[in-house]
Backbone as a ProteinNet text record, in pm:
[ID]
protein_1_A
[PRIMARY]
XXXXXXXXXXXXXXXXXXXXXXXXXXXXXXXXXXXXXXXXXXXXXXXXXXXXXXXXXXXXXXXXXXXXXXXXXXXXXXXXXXXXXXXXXXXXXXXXXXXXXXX
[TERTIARY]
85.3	0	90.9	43	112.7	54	137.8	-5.5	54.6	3.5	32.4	-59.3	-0.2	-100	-249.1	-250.6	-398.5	-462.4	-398.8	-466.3	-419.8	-465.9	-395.4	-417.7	-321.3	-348.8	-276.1	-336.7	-323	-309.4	-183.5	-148.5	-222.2	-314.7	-366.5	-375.6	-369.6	-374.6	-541.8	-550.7	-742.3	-692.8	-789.2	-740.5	-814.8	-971.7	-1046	-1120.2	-1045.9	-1120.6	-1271.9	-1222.6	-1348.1	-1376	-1207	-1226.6	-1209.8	-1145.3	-1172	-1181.4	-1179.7	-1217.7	-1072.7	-969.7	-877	-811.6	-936.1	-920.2	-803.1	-685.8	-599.7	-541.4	-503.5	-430.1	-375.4	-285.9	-299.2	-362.1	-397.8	-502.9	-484.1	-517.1	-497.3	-622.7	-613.9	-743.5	-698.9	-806.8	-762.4	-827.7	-803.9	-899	-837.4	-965.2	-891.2	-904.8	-963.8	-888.5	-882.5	-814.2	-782.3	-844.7	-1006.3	-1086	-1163.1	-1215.2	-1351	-1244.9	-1248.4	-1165.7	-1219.6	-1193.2	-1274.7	-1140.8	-1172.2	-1142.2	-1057	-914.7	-836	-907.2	-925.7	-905.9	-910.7	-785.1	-703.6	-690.4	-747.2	-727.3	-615.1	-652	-586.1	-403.7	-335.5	-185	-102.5	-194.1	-101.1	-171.1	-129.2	-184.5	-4.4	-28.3	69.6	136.6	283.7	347.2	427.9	520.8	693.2	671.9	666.7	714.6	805.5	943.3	1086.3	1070.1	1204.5	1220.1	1228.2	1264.4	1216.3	1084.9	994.9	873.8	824.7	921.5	867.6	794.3	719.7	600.8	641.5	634.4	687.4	557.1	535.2	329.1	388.6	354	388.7	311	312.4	233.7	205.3	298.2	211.4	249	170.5	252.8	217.9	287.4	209.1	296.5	226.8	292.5	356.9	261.9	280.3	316.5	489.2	528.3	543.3	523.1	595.6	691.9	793.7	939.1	885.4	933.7	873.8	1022.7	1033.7	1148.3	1083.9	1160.4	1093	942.4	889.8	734.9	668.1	714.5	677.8	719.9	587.6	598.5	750.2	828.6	935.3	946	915.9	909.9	826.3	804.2	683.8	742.3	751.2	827.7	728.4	715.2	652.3	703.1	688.3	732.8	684.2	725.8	688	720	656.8	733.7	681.7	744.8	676.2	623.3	527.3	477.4	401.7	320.6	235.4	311	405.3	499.1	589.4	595.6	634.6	797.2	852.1	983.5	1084.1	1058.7	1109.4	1111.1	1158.6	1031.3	1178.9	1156.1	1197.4	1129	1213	1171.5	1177.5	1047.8	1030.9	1030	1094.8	1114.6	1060.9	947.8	867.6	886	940.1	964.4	830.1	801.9	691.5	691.3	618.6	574.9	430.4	405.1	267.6	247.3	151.4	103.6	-30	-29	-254.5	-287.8	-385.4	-451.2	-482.1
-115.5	0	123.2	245.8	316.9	479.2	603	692	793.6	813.8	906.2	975.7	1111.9	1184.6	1213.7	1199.2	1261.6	1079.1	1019	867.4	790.2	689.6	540.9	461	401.6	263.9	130.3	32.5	-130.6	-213.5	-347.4	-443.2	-564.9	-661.3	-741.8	-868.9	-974.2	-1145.2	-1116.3	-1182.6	-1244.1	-1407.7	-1407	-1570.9	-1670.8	-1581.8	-1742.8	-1621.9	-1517	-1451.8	-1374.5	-1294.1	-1224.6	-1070.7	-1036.6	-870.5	-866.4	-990.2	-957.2	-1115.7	-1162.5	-1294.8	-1337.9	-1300.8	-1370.9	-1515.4	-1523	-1637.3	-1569.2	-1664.4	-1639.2	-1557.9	-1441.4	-1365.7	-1208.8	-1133.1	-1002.6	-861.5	-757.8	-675.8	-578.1	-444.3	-309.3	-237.3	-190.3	-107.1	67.8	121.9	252.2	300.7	421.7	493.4	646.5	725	848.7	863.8	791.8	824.4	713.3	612.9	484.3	369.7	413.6	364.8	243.7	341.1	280.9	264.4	130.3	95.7	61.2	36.3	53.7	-10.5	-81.9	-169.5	3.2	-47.3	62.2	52.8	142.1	160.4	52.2	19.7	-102.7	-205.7	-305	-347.7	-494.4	-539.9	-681.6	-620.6	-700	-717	-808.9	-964.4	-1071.3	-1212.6	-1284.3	-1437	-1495.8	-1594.8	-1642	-1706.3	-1635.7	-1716.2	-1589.9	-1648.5	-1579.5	-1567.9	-1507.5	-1510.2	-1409.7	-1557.9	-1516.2	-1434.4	-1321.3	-1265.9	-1368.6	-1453.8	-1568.4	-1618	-1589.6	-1622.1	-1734.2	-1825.8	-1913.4	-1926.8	-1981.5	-1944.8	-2042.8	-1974.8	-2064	-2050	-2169	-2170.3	-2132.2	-2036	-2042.6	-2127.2	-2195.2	-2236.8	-2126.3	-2061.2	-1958.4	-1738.8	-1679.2	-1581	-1456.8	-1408.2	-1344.7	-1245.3	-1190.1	-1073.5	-986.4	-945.6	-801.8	-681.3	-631.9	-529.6	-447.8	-305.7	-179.6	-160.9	-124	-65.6	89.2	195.6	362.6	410.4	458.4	557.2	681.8	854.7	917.4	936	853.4	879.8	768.2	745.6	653.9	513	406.5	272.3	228.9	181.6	110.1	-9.7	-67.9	-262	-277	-414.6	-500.6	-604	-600.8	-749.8	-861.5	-999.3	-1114	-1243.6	-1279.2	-1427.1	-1526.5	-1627	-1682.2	-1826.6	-1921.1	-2072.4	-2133.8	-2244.5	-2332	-2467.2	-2471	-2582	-2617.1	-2664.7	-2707.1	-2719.5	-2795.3	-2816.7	-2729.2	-2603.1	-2482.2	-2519.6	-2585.8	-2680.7	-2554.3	-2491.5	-2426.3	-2254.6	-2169	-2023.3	-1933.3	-1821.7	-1706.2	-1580.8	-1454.3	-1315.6	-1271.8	-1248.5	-1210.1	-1080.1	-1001.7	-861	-831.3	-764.2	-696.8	-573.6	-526.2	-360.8	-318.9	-201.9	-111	-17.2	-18.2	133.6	213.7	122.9	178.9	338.5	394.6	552.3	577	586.6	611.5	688.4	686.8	789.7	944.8
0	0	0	-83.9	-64.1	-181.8	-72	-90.1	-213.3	-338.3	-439.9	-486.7	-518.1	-571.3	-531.2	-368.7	-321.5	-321.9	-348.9	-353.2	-266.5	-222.9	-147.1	-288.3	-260.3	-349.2	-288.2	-335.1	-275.6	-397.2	-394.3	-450.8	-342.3	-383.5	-334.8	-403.3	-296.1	-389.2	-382.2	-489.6	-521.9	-523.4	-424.7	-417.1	-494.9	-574.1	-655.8	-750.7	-792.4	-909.2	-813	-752.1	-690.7	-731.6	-772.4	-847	-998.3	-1046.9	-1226.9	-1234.2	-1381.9	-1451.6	-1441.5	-1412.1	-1385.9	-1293.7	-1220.8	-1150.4	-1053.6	-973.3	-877.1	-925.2	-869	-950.9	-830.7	-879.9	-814.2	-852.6	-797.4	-859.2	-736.2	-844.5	-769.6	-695.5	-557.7	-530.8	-536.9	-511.7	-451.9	-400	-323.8	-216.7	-179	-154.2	-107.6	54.5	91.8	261.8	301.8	239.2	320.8	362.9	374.2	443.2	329.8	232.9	144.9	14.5	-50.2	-139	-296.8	-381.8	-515.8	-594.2	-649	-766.1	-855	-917.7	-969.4	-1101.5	-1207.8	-1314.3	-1436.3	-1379.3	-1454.2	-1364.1	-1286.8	-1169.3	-1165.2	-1312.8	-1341.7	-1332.2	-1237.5	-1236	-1307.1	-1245.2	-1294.5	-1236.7	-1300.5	-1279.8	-1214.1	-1127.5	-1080.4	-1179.1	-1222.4	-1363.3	-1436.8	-1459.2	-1507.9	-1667.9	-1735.9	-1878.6	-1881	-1923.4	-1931.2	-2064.3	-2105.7	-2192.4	-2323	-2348.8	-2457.7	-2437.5	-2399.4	-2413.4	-2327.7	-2281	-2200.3	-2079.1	-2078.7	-1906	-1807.9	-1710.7	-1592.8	-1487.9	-1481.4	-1357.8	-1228.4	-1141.5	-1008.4	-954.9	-819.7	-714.6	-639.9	-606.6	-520.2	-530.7	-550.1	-572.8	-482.8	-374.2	-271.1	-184.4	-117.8	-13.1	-96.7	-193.3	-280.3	-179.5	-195.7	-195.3	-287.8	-236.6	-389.7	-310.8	-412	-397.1	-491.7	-389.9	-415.1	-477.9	-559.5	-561.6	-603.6	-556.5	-563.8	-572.2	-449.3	-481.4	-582.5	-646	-738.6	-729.9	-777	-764.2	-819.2	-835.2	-962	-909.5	-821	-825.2	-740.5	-805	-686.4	-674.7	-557.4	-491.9	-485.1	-500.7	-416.7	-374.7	-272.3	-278.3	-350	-399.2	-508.5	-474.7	-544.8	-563	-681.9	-704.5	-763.9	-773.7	-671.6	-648.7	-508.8	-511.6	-390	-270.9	-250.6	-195.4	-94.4	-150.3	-156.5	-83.3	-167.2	-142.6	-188.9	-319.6	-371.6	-402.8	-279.5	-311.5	-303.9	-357.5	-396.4	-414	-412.7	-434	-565.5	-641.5	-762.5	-772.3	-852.7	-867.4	-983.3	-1011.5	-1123	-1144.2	-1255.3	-1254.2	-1285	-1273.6	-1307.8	-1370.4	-1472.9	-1498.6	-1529.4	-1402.2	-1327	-1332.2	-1377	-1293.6	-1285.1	-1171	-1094	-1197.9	-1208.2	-1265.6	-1193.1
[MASK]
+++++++++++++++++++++++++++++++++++++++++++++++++++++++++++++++++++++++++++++++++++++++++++++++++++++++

């Protein structure tokens, strides 16, 4: 969460497709005093899953605890922990650059 331009805004897991048709996935809210929240604009982020710069897709098992990384005020990464697999044998910090801007 984090506050720009007269706005709050929120990175959130949807855990079974409750704010877009995306099924599991992450998705943006916003709000102007924190309180009462509303589906962003653009709300769809991401479905759990890597597509490497060659095109290849990688399925997460799990993709979660959406951080922003702010520079000057502004979003420039979203962190999550990540794995792949039920198991969660195997997990890491996924770094997503951004070039997010609220409306």
């Amino acid at each position: 969460m984090w506050f720009q331009d007269g706005t709050y805004h929120a990175v959130v897991k949807d855990m079974n497709g409750s704010f877009t048709p995306h099924g599991m996935s992450l998705v943006a809210f916003t709000s102007t005093d924190g309180l009462d929240w509303s589906l962003a604009d653009e709300p769809f982020i991401t479905t759990p899953q890597i597509t490497w710069d060659d095109g290849e897709v990688l399925p997460l098992g799990h993709l979660e605890r959406p951080q922003v990384y702010l520079e000057d005020g502004k979003p420039k990464v979203l962190f999550c922990a990540a794995d792949t697999g039920a198991a969660r044998s195997h997990s890491f910090n996924l770094h997503i650059p951004l070039g997010y801007s609220p409306p």
